[in-house]
TIRO-2110 file (N, C-alpha, C; in Angstrom, 1 decimal):
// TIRO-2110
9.2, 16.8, -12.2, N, 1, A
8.8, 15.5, -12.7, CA, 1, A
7.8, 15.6, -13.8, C, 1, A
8.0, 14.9, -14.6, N, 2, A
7.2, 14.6, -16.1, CA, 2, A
6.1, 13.6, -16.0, C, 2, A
4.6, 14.5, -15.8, N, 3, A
3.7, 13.9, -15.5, CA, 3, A
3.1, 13.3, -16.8, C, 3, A
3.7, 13.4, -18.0, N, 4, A
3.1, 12.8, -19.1, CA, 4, A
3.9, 11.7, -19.9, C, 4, A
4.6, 11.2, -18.8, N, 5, A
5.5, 9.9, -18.9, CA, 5, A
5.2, 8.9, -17.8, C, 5, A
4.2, 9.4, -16.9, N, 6, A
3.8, 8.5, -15.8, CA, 6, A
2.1, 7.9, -16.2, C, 6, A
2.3, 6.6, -15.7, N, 7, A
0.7, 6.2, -16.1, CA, 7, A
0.4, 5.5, -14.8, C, 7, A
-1.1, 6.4, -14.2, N, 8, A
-1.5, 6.4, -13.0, CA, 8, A
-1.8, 5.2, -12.6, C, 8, A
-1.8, 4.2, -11.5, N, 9, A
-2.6, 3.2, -11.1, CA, 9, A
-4.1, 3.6, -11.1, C, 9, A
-5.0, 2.5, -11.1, N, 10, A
-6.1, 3.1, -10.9, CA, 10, A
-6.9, 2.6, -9.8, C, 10, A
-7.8, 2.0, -9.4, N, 11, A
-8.3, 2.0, -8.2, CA, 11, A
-8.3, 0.2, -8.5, C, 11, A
-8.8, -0.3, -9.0, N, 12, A
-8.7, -1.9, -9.5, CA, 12, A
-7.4, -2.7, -9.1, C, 12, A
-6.0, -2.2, -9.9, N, 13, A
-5.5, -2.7, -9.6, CA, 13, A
-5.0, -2.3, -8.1, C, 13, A
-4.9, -1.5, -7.9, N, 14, A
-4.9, -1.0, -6.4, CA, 14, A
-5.4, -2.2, -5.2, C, 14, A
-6.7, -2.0, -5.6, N, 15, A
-7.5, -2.9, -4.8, CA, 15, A
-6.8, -4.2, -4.7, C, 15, A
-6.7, -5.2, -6.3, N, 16, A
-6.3, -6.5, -5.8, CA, 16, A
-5.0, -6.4, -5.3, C, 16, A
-4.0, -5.1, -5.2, N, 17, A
-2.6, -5.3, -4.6, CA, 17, A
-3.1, -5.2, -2.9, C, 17, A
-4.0, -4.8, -2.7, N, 18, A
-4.6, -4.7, -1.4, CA, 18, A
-5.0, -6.1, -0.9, C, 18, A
-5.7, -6.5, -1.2, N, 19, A
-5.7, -8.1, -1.2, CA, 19, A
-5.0, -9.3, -0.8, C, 19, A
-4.0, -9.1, -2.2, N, 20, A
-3.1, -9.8, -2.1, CA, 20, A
-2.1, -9.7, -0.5, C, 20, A
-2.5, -8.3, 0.1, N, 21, A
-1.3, -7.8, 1.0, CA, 21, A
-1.9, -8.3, 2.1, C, 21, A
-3.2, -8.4, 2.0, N, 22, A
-4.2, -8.4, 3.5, CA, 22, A
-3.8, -10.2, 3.4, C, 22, A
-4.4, -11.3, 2.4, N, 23, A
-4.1, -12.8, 2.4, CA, 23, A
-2.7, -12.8, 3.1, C, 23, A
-1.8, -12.5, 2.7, N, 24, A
-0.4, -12.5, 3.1, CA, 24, A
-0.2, -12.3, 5.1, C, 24, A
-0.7, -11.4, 4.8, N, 25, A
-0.6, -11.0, 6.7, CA, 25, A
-1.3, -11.6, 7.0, C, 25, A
-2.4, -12.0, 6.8, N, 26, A
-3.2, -13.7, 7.8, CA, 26, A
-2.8, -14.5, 7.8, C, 26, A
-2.3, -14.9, 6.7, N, 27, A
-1.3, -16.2, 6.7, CA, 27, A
-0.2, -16.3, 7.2, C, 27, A
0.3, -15.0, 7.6, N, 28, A
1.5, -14.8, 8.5, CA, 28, A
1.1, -14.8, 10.0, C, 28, A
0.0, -14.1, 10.1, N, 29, A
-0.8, -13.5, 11.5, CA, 29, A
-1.5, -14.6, 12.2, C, 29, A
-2.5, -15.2, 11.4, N, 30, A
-3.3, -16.3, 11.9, CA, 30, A
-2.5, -17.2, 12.9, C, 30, A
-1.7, -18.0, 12.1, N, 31, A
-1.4, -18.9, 13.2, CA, 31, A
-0.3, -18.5, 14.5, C, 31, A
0.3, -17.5, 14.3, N, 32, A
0.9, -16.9, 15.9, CA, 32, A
-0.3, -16.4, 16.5, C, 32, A
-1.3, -15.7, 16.1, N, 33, A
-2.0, -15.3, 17.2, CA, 33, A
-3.2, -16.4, 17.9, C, 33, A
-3.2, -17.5, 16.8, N, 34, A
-4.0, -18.8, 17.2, CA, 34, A
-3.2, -19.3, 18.3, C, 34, A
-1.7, -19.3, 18.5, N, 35, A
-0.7, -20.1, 19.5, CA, 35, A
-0.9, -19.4, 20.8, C, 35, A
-1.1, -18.0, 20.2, N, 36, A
-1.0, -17.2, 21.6, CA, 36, A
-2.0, -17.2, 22.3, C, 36, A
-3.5, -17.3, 21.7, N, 37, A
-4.4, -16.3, 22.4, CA, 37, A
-5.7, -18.2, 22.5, C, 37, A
-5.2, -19.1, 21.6, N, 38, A
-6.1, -20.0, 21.4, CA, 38, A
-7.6, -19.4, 20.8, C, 38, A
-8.6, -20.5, 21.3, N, 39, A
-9.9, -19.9, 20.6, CA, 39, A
-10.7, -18.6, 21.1, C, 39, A
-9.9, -17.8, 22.2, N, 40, A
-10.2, -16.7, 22.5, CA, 40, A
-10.0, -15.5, 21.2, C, 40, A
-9.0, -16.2, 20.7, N, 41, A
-8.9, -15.2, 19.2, CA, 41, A
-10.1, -15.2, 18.0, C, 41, A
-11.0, -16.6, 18.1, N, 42, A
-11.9, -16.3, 17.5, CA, 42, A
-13.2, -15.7, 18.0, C, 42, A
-13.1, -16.3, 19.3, N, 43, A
-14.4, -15.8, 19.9, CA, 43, A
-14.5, -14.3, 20.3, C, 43, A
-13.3, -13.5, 20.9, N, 44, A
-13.5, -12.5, 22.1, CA, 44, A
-13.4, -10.8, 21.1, C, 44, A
-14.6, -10.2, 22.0, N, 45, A
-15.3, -8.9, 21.4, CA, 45, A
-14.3, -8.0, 21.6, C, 45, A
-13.2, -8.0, 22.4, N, 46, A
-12.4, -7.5, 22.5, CA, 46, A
-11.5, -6.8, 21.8, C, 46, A
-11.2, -5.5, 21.4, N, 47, A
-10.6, -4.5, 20.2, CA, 47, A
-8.9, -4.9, 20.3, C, 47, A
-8.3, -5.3, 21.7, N, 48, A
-6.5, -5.3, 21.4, CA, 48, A
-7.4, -6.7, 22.7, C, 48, A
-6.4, -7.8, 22.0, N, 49, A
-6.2, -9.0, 22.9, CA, 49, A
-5.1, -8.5, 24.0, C, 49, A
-4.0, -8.2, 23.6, N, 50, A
-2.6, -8.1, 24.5, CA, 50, A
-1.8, -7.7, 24.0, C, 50, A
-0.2, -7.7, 24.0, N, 51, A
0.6, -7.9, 23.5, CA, 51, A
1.0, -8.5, 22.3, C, 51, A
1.1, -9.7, 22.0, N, 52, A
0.7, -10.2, 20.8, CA, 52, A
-0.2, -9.6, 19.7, C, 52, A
-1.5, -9.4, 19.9, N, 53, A
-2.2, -8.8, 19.3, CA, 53, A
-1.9, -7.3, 18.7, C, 53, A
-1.2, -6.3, 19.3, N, 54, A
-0.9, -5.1, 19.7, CA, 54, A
0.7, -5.1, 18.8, C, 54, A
1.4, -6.3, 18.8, N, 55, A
2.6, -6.0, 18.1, CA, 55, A
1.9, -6.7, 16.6, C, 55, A
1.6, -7.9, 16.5, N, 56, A
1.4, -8.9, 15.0, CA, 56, A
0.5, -7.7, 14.2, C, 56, A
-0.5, -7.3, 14.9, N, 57, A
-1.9, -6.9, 14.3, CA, 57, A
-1.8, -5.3, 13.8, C, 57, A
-1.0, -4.5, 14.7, N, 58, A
-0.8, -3.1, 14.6, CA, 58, A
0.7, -2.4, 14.5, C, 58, A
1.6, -2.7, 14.3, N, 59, A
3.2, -2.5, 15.1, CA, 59, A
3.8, -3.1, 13.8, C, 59, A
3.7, -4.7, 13.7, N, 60, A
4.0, -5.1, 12.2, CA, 60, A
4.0, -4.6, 10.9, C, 60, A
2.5, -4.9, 10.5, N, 61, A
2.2, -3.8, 9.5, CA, 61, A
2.1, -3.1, 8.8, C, 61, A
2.6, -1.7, 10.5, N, 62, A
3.3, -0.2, 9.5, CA, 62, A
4.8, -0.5, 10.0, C, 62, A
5.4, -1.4, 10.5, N, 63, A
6.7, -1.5, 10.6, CA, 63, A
7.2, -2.1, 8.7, C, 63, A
6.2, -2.8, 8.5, N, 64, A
6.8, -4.1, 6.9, CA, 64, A
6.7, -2.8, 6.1, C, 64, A
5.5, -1.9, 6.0, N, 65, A
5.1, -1.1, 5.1, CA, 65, A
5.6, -0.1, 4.7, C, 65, A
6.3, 0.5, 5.6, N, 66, A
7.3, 1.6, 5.9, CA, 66, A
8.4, 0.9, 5.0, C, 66, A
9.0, -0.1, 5.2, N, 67, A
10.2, -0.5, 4.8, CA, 67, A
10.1, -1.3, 3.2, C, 67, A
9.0, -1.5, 2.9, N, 68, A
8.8, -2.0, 1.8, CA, 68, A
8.7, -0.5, 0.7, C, 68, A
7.7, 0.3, 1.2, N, 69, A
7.9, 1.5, 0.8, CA, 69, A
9.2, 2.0, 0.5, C, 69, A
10.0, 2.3, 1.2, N, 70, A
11.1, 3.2, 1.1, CA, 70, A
12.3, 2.6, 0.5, C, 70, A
12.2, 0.6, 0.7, N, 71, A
13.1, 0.3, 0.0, CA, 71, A
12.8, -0.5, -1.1, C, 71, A
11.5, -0.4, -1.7, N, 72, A
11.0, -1.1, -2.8, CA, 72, A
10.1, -0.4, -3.2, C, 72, A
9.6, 0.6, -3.1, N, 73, A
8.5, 1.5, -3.6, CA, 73, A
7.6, 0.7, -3.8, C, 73, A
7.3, -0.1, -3.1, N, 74, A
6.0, -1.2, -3.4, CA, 74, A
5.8, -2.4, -2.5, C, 74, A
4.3, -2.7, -2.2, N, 75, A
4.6, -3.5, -1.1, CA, 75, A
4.3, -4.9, -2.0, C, 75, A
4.4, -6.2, -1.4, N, 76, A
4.4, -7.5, -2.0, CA, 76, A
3.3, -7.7, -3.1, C, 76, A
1.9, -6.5, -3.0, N, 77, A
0.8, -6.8, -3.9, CA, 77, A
1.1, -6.0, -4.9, C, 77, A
1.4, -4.5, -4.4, N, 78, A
1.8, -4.1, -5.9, CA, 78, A
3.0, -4.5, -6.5, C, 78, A
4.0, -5.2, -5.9, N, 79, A
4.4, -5.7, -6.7, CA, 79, A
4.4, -6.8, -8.0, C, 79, A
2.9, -7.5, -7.5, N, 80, A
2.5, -8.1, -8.2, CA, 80, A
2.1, -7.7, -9.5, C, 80, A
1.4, -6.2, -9.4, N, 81, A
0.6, -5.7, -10.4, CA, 81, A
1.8, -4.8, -10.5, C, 81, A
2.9, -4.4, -10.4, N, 82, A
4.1, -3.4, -11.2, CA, 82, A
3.8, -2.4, -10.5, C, 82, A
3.2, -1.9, -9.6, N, 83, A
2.9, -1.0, -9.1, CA, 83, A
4.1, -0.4, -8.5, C, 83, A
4.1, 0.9, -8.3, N, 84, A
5.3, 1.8, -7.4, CA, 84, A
4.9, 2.6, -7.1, C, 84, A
5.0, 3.2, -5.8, N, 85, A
4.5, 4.0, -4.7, CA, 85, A
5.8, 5.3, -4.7, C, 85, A
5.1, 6.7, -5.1, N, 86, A
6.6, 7.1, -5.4, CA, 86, A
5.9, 8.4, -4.9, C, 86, A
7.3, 9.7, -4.5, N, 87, A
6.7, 10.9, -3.9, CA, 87, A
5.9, 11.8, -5.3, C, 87, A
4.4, 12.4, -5.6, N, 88, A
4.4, 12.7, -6.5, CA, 88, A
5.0, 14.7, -6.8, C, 88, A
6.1, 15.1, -6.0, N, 89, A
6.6, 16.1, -6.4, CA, 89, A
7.9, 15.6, -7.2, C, 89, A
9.1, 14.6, -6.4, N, 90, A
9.9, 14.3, -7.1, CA, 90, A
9.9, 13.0, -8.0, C, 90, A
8.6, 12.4, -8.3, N, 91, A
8.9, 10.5, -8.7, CA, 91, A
10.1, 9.8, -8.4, C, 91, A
10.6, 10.4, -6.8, N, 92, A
11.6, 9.7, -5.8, CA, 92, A
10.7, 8.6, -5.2, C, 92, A
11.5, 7.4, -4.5, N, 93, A
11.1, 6.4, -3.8, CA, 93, A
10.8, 7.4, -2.6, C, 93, A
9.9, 7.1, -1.3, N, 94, A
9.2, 7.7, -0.5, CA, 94, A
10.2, 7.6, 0.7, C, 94, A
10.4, 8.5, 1.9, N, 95, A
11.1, 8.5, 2.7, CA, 95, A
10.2, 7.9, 3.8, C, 95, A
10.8, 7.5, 4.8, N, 96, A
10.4, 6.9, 6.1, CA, 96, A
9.2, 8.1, 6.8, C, 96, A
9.2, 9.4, 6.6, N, 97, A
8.7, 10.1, 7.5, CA, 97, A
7.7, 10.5, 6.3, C, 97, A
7.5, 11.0, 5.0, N, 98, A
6.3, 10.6, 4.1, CA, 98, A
5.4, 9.2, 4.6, C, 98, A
6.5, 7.9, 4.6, N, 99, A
5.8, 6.6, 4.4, CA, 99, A
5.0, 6.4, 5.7, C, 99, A
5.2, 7.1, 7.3, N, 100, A
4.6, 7.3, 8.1, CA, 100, A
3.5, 8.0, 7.9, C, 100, A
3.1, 9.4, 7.5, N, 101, A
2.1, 10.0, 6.9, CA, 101, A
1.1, 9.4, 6.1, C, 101, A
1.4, 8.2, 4.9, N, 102, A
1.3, 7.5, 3.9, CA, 102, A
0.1, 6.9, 4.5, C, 102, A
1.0, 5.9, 5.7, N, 103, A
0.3, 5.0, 6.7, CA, 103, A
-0.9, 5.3, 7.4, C, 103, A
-0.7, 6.3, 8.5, N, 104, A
-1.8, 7.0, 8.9, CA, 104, A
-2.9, 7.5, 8.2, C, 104, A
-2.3, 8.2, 7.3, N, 105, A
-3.5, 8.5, 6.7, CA, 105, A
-4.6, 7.6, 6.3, C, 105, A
-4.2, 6.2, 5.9, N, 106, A
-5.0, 5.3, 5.4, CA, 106, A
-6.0, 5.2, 6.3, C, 106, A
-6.3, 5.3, 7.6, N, 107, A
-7.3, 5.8, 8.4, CA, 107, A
-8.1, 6.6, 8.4, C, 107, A
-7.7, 7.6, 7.3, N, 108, A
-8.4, 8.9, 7.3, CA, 108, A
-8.9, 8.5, 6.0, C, 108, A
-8.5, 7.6, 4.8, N, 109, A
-9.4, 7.3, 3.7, CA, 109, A
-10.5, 6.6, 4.4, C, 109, A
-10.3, 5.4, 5.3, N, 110, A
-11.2, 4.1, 5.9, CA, 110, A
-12.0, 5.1, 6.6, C, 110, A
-11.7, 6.0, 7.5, N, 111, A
-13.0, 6.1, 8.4, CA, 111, A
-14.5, 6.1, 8.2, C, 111, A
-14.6, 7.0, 6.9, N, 112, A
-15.5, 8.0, 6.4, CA, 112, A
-16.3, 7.0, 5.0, C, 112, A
-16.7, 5.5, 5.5, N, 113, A
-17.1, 4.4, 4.3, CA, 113, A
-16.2, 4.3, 3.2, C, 113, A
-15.1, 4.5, 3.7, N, 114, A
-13.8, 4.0, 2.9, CA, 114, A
-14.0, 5.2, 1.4, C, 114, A
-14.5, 6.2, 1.9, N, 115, A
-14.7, 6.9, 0.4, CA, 115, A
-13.0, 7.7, 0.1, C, 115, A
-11.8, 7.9, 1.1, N, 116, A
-10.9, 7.7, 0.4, CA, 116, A
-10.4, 7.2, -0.3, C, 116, A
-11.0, 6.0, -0.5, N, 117, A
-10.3, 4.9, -1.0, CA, 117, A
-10.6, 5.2, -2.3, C, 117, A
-12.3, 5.0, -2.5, N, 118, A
-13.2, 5.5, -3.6, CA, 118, A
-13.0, 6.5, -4.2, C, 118, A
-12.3, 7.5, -4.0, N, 119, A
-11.6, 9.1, -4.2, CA, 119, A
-10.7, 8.5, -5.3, C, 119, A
-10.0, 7.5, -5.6, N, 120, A
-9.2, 7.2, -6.6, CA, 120, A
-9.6, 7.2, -7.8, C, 120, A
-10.8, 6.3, -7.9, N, 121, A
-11.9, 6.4, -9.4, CA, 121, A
-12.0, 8.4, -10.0, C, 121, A
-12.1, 8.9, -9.0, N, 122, A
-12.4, 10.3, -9.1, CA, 122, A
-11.5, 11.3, -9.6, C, 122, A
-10.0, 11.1, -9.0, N, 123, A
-9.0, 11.9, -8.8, CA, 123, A
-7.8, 11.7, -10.5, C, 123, A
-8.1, 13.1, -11.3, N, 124, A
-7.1, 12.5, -12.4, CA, 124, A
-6.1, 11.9, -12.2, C, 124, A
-5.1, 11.9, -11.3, N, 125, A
-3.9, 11.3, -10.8, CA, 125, A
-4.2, 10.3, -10.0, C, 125, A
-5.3, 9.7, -10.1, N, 126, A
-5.9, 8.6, -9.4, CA, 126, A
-5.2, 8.3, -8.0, C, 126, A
-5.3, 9.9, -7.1, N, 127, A
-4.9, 9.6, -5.9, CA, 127, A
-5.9, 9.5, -4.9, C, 127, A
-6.1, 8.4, -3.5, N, 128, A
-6.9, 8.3, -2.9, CA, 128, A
-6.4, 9.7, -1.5, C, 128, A
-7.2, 10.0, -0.4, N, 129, A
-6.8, 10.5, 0.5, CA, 129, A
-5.7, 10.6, 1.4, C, 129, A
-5.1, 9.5, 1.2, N, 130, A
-3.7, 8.9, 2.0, CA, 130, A
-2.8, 9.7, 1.0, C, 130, A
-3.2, 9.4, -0.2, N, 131, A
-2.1, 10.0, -1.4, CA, 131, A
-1.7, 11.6, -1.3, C, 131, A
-2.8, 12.0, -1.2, N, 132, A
-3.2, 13.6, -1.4, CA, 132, A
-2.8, 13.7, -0.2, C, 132, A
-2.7, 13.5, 1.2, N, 133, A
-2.0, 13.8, 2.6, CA, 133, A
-0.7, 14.1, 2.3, C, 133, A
-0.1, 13.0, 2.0, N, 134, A
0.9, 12.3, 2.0, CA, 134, A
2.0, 12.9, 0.9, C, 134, A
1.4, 13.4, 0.2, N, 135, A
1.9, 13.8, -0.9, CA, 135, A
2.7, 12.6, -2.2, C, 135, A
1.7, 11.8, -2.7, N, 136, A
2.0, 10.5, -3.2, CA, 136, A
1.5, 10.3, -4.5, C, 136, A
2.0, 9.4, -4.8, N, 137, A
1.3, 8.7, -5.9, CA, 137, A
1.7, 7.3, -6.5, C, 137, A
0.7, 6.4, -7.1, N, 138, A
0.7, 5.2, -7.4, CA, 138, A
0.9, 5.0, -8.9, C, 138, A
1.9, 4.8, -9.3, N, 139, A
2.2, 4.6, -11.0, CA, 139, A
2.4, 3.2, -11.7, C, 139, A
2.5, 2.8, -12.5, N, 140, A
2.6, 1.5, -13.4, CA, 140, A
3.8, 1.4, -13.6, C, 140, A
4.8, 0.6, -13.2, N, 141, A
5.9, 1.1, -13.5, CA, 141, A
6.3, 0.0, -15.0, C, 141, A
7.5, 0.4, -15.8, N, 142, A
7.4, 0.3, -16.9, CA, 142, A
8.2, -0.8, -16.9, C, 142, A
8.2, -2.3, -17.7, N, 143, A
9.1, -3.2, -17.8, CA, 143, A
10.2, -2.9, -18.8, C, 143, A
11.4, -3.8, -18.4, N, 144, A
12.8, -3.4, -19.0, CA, 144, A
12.6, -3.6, -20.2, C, 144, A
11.5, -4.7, -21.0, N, 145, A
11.8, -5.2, -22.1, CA, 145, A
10.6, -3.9, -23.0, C, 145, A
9.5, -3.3, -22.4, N, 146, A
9.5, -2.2, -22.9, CA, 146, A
10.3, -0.8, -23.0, C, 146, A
10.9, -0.5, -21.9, N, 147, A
11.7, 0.3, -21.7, CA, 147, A
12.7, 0.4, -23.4, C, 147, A
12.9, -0.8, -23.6, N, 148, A
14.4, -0.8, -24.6, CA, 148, A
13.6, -0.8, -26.1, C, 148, A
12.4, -1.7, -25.9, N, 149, A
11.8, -1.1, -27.3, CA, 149, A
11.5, 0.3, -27.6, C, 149, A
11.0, 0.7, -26.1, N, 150, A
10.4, 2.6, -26.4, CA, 150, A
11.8, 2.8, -26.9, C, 150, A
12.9, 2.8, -26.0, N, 151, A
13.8, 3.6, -26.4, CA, 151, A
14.7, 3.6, -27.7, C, 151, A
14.3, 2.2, -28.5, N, 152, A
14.6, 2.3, -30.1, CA, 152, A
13.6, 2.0, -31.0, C, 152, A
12.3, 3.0, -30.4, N, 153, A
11.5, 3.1, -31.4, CA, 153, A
10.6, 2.0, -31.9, C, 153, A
10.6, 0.9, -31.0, N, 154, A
9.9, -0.1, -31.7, CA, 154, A
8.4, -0.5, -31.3, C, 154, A
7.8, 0.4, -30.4, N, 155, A
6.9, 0.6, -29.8, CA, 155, A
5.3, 0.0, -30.8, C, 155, A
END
């Protein structure tokens, strides 16, 4: 792969694709687990409510993410910002057993005051800790109506 045809994501846009992904799953999340659990979902100290909680909150998540990955190289936020999630040996779409790795790892950026995460500002290939596990990387991917000027010069 031709690393001097790829232009890294960097931590910024990263972030607001992160955002955008977390608004999305509350607004998907919130009101099923309001139906299930009532105001015990706002009030209770409790780490897993039940079932519900256990599938919407944890099970979902890396179930969409996995599948967004492997068949979109991107989840709904980076999609926003053009983003693509690609393996960084072959700049192939990620397989389900990477995109597993991918996932977990993100635990292992968060634990530690999220400085995986922060590791992106730092890393030339602006890869966070999940990336570098995982063997990843976050690129800009290029629009078609650039694509056809690069490729006749009109850049």
């Amino acid at each position: 792969m031709n690393d001097d045809t790829l232009q890294y994501a960097g931590f910024l846009p990263r972030l607001g694709a992160t955002l955008i992904d977390t608004v999305l799953l509350l607004l998907l999340t919130i009101p099923i687990m309001y139906w299930a659990y009532g105001e015990l979902y706002w009030s209770s100290d409790d780490f897993l409510l039940g079932g519900w909680d256990l599938i919407l909150n944890w099970v979902c998540p890396l179930i969409a993410s996995i599948i967004f990955w492997v068949y979109r190289s991107a989840t709904p936020g980076k999609m926003v910002f053009n983003l693509a999630v690609l393996n960084a040996k072959t700049g192939q779409p990620l397989t389900v057993s990477t995109s597993i790795i991918r996932y977990f790892s993100y635990y292992i950026s968060a634990i530690p005051l999220c400085l995986g995460f922060i590791w992106i500002i730092f890393n030339h290939k602006k890869q966070g800790w999940h990336d570098l596990i995982a063997g990843t990387i976050v690129v800009k991917q290029v629009q078609s109506k650039e694509m056809s000027q690069a490729s006749l010069g009109q850049k």
